[in-house]
Structures are given as C-alpha cells and as structure tokens.
C-alpha positions as CSV (number, residue, x, y, z in Angstrom):
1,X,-53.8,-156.4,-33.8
2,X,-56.0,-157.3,-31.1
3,X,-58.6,-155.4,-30.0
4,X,-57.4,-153.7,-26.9
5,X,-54.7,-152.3,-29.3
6,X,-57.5,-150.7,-31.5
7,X,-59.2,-149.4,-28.4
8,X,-55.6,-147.9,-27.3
9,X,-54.9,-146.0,-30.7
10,X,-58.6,-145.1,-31.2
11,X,-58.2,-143.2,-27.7
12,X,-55.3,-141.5,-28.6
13,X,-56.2,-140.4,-31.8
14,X,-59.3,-138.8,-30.2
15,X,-57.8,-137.5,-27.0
16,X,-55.4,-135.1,-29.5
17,X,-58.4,-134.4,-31.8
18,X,-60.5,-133.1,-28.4
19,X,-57.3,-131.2,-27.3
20,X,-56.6,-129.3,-30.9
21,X,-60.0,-128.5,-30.9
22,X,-59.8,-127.0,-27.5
23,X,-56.8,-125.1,-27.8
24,X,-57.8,-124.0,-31.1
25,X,-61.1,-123.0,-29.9
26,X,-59.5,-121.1,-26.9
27,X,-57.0,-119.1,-29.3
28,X,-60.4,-117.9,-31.7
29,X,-61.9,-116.3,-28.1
30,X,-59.6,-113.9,-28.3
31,X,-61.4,-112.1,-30.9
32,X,-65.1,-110.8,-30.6
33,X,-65.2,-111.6,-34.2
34,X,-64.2,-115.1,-33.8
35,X,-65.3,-115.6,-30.6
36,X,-68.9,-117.6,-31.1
37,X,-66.7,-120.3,-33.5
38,X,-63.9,-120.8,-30.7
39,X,-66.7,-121.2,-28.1
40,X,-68.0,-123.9,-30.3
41,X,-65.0,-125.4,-31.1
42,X,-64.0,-125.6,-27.4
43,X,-67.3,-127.5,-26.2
44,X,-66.9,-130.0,-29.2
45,X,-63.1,-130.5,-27.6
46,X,-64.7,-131.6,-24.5
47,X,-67.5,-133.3,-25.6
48,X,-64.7,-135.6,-27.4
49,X,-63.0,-135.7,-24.4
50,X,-65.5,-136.0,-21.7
51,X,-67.2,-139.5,-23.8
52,X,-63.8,-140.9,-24.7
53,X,-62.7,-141.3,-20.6
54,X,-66.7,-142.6,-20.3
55,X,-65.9,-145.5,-23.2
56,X,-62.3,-145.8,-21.7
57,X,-63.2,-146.3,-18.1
58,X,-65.8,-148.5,-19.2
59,X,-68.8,-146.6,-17.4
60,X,-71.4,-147.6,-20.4
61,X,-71.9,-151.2,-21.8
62,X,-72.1,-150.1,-25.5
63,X,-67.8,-150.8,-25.9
C-alpha cells in the first residue's frame, strides 16, 4: 500500500466518523435534556470534517 492509498482510507474513515457524529449530535437536540451533548457532538462532527478537506486539499504543509 502506498501512501496515497493510506491518505484515501484515512479520509474516509474520518469523513463517516464526522458525519455520525453530526447526525447523532443533531438527533440528541431534539431534547432539552440532551440538547448541550448533541450541540457538542455536532461541532466535534465538523471540526473532523472541516480539518480533514484542509489536510485533503492540501492547504497546510504538515501532510
């Protein structure tokens, strides 16, 4: 396996990681009780999301 095949499945792997946390997280805002854990849950999602297209389009140097 060469390394552009590690970078593909690594991506993968954490673009559906960031999107069960996010839809997870936006089924626990339906409830006031559960409501602050969803909100968190959602904005790790993201976060995931938001630095896996930064390492995948290659906008930093670190990858």
């Amino acid at each position: 396996m060469n390394f552009e095949n590690i970078r593909t499945v690594c991506t993968t792997v954490l673009y559906m990681v960031s999107s069960v946390l996010f839809i997870r997280g936006i089924k626990l805002l339906g409830k006031a009780d559960t409501a602050r854990k969803g909100n968190l849950m959602s904005s790790v999602g993201m976060l995931i999301a938001v630095v896996t297209v930064l390492f995948e389009k290659q906008v930093t140097d670190t990858v």
